[in-house]
C-alpha positions as CSV (number, residue, x, y, z in Angstrom):
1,X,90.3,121.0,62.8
2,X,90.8,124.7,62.6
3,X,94.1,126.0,63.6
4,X,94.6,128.4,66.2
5,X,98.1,129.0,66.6
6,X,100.8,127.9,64.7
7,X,104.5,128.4,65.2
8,X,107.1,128.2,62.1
9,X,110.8,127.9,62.8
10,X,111.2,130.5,65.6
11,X,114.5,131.2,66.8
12,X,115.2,133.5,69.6
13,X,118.0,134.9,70.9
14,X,119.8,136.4,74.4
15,X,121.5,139.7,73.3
16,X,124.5,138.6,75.3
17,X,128.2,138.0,74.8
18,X,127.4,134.3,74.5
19,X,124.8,135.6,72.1
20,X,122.8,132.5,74.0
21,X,119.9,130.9,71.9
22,X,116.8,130.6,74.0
23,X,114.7,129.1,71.4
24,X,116.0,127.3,68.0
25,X,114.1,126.5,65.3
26,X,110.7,126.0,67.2
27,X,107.7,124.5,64.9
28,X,104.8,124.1,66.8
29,X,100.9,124.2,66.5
30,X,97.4,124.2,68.6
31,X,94.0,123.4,67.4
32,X,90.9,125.5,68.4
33,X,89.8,123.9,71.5
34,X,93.0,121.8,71.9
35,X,95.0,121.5,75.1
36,X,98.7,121.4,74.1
37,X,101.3,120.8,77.2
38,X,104.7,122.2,76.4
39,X,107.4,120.4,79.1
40,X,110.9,120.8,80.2
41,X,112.8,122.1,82.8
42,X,113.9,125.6,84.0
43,X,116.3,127.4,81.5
44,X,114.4,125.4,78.8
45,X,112.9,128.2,77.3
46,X,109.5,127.6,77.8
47,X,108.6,130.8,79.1
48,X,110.5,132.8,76.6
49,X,108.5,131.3,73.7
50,X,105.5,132.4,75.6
51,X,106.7,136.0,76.4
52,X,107.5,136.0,72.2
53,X,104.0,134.9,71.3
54,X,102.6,138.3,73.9
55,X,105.7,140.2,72.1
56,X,106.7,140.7,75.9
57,X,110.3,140.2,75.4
58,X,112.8,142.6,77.2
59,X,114.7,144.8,75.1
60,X,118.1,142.4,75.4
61,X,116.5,139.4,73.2
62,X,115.4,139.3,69.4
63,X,113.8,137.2,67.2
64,X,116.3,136.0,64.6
65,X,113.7,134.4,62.0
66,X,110.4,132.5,61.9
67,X,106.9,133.4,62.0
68,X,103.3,133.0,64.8
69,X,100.6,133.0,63.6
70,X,97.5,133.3,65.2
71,X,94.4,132.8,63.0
72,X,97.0,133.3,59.7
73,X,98.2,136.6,60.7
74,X,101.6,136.8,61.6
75,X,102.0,138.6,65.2
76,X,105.6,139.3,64.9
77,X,104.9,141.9,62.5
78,X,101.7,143.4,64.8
79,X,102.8,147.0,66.5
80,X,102.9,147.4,69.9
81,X,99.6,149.1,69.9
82,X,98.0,146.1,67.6
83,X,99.1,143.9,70.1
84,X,97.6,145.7,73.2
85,X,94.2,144.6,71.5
86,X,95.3,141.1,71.8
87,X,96.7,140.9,75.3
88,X,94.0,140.0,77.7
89,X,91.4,139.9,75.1
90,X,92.1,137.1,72.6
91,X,95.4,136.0,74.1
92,X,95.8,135.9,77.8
93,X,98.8,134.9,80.0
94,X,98.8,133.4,83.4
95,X,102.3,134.1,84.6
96,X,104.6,131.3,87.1
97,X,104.7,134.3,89.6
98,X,101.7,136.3,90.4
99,X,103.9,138.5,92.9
100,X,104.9,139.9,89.7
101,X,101.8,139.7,87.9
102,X,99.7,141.5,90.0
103,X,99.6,145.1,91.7
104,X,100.6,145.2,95.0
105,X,98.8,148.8,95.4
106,X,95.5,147.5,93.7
107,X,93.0,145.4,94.9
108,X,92.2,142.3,93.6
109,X,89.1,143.1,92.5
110,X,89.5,146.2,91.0
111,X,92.8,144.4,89.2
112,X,89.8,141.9,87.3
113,X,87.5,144.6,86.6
114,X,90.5,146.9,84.8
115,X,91.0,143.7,82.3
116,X,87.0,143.7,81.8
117,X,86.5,147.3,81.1
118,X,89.6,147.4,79.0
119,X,88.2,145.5,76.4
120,X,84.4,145.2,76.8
121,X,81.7,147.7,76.7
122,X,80.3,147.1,80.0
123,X,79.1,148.9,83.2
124,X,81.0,149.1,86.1
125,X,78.2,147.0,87.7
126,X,78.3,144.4,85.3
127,X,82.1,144.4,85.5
128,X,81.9,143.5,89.2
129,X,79.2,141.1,89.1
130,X,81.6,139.2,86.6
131,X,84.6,140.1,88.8
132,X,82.4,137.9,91.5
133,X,81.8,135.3,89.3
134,X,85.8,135.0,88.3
135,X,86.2,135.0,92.1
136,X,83.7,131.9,93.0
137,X,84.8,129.9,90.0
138,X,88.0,130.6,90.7
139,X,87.7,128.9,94.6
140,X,87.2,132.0,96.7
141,X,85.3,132.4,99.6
142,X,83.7,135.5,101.4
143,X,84.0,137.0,97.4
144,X,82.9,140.6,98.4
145,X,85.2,141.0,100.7
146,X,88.2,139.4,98.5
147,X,87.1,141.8,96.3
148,X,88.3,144.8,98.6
149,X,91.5,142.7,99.5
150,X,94.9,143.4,98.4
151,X,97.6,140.4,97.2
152,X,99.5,140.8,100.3
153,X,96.5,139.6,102.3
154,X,96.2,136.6,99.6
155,X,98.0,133.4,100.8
156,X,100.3,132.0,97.5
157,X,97.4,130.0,96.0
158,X,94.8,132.5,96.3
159,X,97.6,134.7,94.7
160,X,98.1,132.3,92.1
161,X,94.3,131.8,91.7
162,X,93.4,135.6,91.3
163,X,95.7,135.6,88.9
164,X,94.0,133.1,86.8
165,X,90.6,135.0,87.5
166,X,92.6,138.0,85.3
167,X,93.2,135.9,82.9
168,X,89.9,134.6,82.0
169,X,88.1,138.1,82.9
170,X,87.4,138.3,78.7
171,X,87.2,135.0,77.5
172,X,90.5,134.9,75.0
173,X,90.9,132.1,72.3
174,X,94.2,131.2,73.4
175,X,95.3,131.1,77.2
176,X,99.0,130.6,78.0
177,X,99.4,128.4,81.3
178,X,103.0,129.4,82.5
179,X,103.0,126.9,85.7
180,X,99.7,128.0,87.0
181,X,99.6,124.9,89.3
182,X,103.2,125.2,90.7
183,X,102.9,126.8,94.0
184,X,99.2,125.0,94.9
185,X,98.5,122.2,97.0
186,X,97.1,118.9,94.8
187,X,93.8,119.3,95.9
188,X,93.9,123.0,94.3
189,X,95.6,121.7,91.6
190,X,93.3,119.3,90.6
191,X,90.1,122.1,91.1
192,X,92.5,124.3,88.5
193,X,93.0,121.9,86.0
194,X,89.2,120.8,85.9
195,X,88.6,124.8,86.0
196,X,91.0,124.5,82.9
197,X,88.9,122.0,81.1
198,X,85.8,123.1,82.1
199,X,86.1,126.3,80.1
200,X,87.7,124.6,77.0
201,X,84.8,122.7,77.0
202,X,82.4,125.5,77.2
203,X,84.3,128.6,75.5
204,X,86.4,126.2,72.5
205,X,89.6,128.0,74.4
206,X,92.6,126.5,73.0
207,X,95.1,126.5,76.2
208,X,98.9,126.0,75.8
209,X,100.2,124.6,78.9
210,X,103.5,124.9,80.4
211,X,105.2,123.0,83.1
212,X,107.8,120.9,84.7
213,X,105.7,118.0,85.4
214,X,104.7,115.7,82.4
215,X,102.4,113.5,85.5
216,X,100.5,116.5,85.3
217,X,99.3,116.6,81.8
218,X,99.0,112.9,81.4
219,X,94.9,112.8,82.1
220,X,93.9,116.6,80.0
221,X,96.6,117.2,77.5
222,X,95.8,116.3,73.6
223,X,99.7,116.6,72.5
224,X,103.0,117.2,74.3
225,X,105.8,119.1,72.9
226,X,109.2,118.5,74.7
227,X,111.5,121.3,74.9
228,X,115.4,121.3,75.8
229,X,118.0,123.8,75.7
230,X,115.6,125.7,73.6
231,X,114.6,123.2,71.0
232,X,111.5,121.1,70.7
233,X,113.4,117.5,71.2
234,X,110.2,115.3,70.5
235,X,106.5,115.8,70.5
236,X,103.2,113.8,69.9
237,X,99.8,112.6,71.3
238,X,100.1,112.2,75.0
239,X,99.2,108.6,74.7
240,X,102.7,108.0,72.6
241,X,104.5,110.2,74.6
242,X,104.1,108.2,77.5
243,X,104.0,104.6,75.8
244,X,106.8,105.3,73.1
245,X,108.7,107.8,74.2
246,X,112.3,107.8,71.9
247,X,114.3,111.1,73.1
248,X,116.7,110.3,76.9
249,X,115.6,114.2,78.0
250,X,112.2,112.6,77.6
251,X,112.2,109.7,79.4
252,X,113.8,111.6,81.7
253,X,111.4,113.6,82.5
254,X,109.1,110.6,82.4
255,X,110.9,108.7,85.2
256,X,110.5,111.8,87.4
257,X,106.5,111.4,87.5
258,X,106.5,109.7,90.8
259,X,109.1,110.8,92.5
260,X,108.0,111.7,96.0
261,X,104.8,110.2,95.5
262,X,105.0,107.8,98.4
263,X,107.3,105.1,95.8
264,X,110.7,104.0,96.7
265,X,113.1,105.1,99.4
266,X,113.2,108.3,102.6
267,X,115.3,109.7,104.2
268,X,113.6,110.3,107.5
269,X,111.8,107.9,110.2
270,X,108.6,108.5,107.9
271,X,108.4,105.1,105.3
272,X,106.0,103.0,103.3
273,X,105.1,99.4,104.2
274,X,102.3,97.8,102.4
275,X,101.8,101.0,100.9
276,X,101.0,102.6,104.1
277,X,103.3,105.6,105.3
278,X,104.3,105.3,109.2
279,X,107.2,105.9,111.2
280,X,109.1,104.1,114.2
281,X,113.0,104.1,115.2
282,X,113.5,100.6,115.3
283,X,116.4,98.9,113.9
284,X,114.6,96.0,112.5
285,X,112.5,95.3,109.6
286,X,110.2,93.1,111.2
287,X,109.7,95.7,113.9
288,X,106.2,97.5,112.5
289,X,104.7,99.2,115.6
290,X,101.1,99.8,114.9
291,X,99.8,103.6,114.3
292,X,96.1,103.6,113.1
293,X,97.3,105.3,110.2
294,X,98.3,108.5,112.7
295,X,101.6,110.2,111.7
296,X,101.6,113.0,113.8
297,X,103.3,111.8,117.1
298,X,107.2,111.6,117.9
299,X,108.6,108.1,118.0
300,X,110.7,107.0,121.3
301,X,113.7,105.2,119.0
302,X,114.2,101.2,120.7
303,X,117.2,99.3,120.0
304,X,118.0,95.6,120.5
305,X,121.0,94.7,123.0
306,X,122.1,91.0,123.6
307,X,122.3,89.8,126.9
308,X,122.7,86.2,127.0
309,X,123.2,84.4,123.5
310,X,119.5,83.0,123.9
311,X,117.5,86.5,125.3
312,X,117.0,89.9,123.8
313,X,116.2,92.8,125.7
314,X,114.5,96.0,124.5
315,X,116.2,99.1,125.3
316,X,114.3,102.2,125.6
317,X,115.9,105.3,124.9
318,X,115.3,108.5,126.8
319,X,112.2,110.5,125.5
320,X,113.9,113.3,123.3
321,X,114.7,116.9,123.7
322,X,111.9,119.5,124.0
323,X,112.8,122.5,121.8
324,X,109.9,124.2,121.0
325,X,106.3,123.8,122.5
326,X,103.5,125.8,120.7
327,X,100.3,126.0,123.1
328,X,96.9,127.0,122.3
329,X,98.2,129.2,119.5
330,X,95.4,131.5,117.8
331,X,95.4,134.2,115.0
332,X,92.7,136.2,113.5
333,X,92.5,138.5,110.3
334,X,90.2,141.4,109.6
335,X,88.7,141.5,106.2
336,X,86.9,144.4,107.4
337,X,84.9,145.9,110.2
338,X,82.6,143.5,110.5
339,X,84.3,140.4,109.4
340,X,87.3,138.3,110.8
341,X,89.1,135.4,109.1
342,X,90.3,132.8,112.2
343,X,93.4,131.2,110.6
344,X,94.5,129.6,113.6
345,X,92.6,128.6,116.1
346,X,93.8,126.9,119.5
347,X,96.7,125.4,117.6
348,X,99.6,122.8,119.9
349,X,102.4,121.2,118.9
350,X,105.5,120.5,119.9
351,X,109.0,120.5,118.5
352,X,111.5,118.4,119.3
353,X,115.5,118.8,119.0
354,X,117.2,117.5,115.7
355,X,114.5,116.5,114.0
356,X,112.3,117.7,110.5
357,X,108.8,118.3,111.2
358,X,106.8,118.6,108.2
359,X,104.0,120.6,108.2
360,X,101.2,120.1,105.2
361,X,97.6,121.4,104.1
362,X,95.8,122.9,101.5
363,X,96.6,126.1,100.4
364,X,95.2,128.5,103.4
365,X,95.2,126.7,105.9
366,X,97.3,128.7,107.7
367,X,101.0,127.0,107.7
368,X,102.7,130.1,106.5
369,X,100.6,131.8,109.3
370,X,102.0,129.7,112.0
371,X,105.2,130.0,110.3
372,X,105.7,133.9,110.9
373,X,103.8,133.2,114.4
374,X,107.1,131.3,115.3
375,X,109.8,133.0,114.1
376,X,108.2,136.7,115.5
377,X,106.8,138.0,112.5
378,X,103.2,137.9,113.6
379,X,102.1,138.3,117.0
380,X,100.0,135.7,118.1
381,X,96.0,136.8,119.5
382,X,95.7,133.8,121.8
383,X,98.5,131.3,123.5
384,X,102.1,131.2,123.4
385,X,105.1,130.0,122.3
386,X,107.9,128.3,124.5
387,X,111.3,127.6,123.6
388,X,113.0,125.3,126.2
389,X,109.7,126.3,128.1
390,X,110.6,130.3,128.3
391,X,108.6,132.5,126.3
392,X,111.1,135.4,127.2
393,X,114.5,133.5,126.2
394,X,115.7,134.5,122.3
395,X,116.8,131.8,120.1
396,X,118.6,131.3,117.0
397,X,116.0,131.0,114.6
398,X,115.9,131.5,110.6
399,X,113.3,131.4,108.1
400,X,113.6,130.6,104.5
401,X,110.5,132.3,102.4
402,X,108.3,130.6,99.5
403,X,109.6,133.3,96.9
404,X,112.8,133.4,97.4
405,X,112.7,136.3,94.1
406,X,110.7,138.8,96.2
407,X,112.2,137.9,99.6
408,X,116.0,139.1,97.9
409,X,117.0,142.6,97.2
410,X,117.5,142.5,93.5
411,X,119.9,145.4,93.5
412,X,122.1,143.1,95.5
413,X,124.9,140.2,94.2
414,X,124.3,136.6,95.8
415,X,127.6,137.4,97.9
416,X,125.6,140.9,99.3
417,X,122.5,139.0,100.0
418,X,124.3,135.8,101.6
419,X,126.7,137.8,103.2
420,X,124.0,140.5,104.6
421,X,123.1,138.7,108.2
422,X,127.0,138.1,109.2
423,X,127.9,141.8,108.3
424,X,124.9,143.1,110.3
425,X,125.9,141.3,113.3
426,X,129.4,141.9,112.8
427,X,130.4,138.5,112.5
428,X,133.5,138.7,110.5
429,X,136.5,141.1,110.9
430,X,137.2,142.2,107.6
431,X,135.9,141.6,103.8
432,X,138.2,138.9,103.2
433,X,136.8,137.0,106.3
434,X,133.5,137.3,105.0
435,X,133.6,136.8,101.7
436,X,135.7,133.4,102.7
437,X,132.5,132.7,104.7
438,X,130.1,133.2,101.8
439,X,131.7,130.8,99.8
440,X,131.7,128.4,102.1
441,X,128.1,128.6,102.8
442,X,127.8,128.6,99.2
443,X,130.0,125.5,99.0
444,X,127.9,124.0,102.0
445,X,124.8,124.3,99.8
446,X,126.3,123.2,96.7
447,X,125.9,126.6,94.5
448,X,129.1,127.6,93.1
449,X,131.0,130.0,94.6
450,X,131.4,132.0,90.7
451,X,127.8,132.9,91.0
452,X,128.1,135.2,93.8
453,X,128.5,137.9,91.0
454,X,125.6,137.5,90.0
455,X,121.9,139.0,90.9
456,X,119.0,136.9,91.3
457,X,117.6,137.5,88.3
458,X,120.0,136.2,86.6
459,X,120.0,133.0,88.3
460,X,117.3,129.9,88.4
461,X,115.0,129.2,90.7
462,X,117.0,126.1,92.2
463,X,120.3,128.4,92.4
464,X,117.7,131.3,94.4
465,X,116.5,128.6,97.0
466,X,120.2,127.1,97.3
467,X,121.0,130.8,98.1
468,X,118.5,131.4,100.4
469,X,119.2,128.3,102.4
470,X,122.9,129.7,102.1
471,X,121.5,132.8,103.7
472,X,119.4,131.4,106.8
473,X,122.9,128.8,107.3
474,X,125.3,132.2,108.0
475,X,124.0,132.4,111.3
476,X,124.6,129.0,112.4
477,X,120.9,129.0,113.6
478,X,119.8,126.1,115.9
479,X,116.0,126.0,114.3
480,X,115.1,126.5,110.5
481,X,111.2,127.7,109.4
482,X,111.3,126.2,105.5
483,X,108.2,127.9,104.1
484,X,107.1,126.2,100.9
485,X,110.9,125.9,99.5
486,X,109.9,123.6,96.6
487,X,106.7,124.8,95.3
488,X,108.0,126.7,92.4
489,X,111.3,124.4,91.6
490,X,111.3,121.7,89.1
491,X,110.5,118.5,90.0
492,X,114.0,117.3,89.6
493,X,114.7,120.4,91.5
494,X,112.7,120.0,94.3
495,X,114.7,116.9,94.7
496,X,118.0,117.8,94.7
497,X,116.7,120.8,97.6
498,X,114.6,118.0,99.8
499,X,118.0,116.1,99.8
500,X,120.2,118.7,100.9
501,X,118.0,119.8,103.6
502,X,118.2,116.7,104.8
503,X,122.1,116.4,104.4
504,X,122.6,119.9,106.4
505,X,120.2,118.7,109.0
506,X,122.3,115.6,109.9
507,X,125.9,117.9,109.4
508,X,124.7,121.0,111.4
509,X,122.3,119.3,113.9
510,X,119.6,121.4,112.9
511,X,116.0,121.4,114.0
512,X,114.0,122.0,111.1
513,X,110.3,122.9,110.6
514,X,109.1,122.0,106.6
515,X,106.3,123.6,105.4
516,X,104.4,122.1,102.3
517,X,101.4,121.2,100.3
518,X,103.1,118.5,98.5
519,X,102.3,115.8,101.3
520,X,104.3,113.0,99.7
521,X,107.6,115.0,98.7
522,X,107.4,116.2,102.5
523,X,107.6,112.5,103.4
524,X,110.5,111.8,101.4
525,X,112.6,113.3,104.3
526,X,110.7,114.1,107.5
527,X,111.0,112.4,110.8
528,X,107.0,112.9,111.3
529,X,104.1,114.7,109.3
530,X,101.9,117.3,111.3
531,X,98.3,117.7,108.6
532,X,96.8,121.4,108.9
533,X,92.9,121.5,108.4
534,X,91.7,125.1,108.3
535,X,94.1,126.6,111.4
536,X,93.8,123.4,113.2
């Protein structure tokens, strides 16, 4: 089989004063029409071998030695303006983050079309009508007027899909997945991945595809190359990979496939029996309370107290604590002046004190919708909002945002950024007080306290969200809105975060709202599962 791509001994290193090596001694190679899965963890280096292959690399890393080359020539001797020919055209990158990928000041159609007129000789009606296509086969719906839209009226998977849509607007011979499926809901995910494969099929696109999640891979991949610490540690047909798997980072990473996936232990009321996830607060095993399947409803704990050494009495505990009832709750959006998109539409539910509500659907469904709706950030079109039954009375409330990269100043240290709600409401009497107060929230959240130097660029995704959770903690808030805090961690990651909201919860007696499209991960910890349909 023709190859594609083919990487010989690249070593790459961080111009820094650890003069930190990001990639060592990397050998790898992709077939024309191959899917290839490169896999490890954040701070593996994973991206950086992608950003070398683009010749995207910032102007504090070098190459030390080795060669890519695509179709025998050798890219790392291209110039910047050979390689602008290549970008988009016959190599094509869809980034982890499309906040960062795509203009905020451009819309998204007009963001396709650029890539298409670029580098084809095409009218600017033909340009669109492809734009459209991208758009359908990308998922969208109403596609003219998501053409007119702008990213900030893009939910994260839409986002993530228009993205995607760039990066197939010319049909390249090698497309680099950089986590494309991170921040979706499975169902999206799997429509993604068959998008993937579809086009192989049809175009002979070789893909390299990055992630975190070997599970992922398992059913499209043709190899898998391992990385660690910057090295390729083992690689190999999917099939031996997972059946004969020789290198511990490996089967690591192999015994993280189903975590969250409705296997093994929670941590909430929610738990499996027979397979089948319920909940119910009794304090024996043989006490299954039947639910039809249905999730969604508080559960009245019961406890067993001896009377008499031959009777047992059920005890009923009081109903619990009211702290939040959402009634009737409705939101529109105007695509333009004739259309409107209903997110949510005569949306109830009820919160109750001290416990984790988690709140899953597909990717636009409207949970990060109802989200801002609860915390003040939207204002509601139709019903209302009570806490402790007043819609007047203010309450200590905190969100914690998907991106935790965009939602942070990067000008500021971890310390400004933690520290930023207790200085604004004068909370502390003096620097010392506060920065004592930082590193305890830091402590609290298990992100050491030497980081607080540093900017959040310079930190990984699992130290950002640690840091945010630090952030919304400073307060002492009395209800948490967690809005997709996994979707772009490591799966490993995301397990360590699930775990310590759940820890905080029980230390801090917080009430906390957990927004996600990974249903089973949500699980893992909640006390009961509300699913969103589209705003319902």
């Amino acid at each position: 089989m023709e190859t594609l791509l083919e990487i010989r001994g690249l070593s790459v290193t961080f111009q820094d004063k650890e003069g930190t090596r990001a990639a060592r001694q990397v050998n790898l190679r992709l077939d024309k029409g191959e899917m290839a899965a490169l896999v490890g963890e954040s701070g593996s280096g994973k991206t950086v071998l992608c950003k070398t292959i683009l010749q995207l690399l910032g102007k504090k890393t070098r190459v030390e030695n080795g060669e890519i080359l695509y179709r025998g020539s050798n890219l790392l001797e291209y110039t910047e303006k050979q390689m602008q020919k290549f970008r988009g055209k016959e190599i094509s990158m869809v980034f982890q983050d499309p906040y960062l990928s795509l203009n905020p000041t451009i819309s998204i159609g007009k963001q396709i079309m650029e890539t298409i007129l670029l580098h084809e000789k095409l009218s600017k009606k033909e340009a669109k009508d492809r734009t459209l296509e991208l758009l359908e086969l990308t998922g969208f719906d109403y596609c003219e007027k998501r053409f007119s839209q702008y990213p900030h009226q893009f939910s994260g998977g839409m986002r993530q899909r228009a993205a995607i849509a760039i990066a197939l607007a010319c049909r390249p011979g090698l497309l680099l997945a950089d986590e494309p499926t991170t921040a979706l809901d499975v169902e999206t995910q799997q429509q993604i991945m068959e998008l993937l494969a579809k086009i192989r099929k049809e175009t002979g696109v070789a893909i390299l595809f990055i992630t975190h999640d070997l599970g992922l891979v398992e059913n499209v991949a043709d190899r898998v190359y391992v990385m660690y610490q910057g090295e390729i540690v083992e690689s190999g047909s999917v099939s031996h990979i997972f059946q004969h798997a020789q290198n511990p980072y490996t089967v690591k990473l192999l015994g993280y496939r189903n975590y969250g996936k409705g296997i093994g232990h929670t941590h909430g009321k929610i738990h499996f029996h027979n397979g089948t996830p319920h909940t119910h607060g009794g304090t024996h095993d043989h006490m299954h309370p039947r639910l039809e399947g249905d999730i969604s409803h508080p559960v009245t704990k019961v406890e067993e107290t001896s009377v008499r050494d031959d009777q047992v009495v059920l005890v009923q505990e009081p109903e619990p604590e009211k702290l939040m009832e959402i009634q009737h709750l409705s939101k529109n959006f105007r695509l333009d002046r004739h259309t409107v998109s209903r997110v949510l539409d005569d949306f109830s539910l009820d919160i109750y004190r001290g416990e984790i509500v988690g709140v899953a659907g597909p990717s636009g469904c409207g949970k990060s919708t109802l989200a801002r709706c609860i915390v003040g950030l939207y204002e509601p079109d139709g019903g209302q909002i009570l806490y402790h039954g007043d819609t007047a009375r203010i309450y200590r409330r905190q969100m914690i945002f998907q991106d935790s990269s965009s939602a942070f100043n990067p000008h500021m240290t971890l310390e400004e950024i933690i520290g930023e709600p207790l200085r604004i409401q004068k909370l502390c009497k003096g620097r010392q007080e506060l920065r004592s107060r930082v590193y305890s929230l830091m402590e609290q959240v298990e992100l050491d306290p030497a980081l607080a130097v540093r900017h959040p660029y310079d930190v990984s995704g699992g130290q950002r969200q640690r840091a945010a959770i630090a952030r919304a903690l400073s307060v002492e808030p009395e209800f948490i809105v967690a809005d997709e805090p996994i979707s772009s961690l490591d799966i490993s990651i995301q397990a360590q975060i699930m775990h310590l909201f759940k820890k905080l919860q029980e230390k801090h007696h917080l009430t906390i709202m957990l927004i996600a499209h990974d249903l089973p991960m949500v699980m893992h910890v909640s006390d009961r599962i509300i699913m969103m349909g589209q705003g319902t």
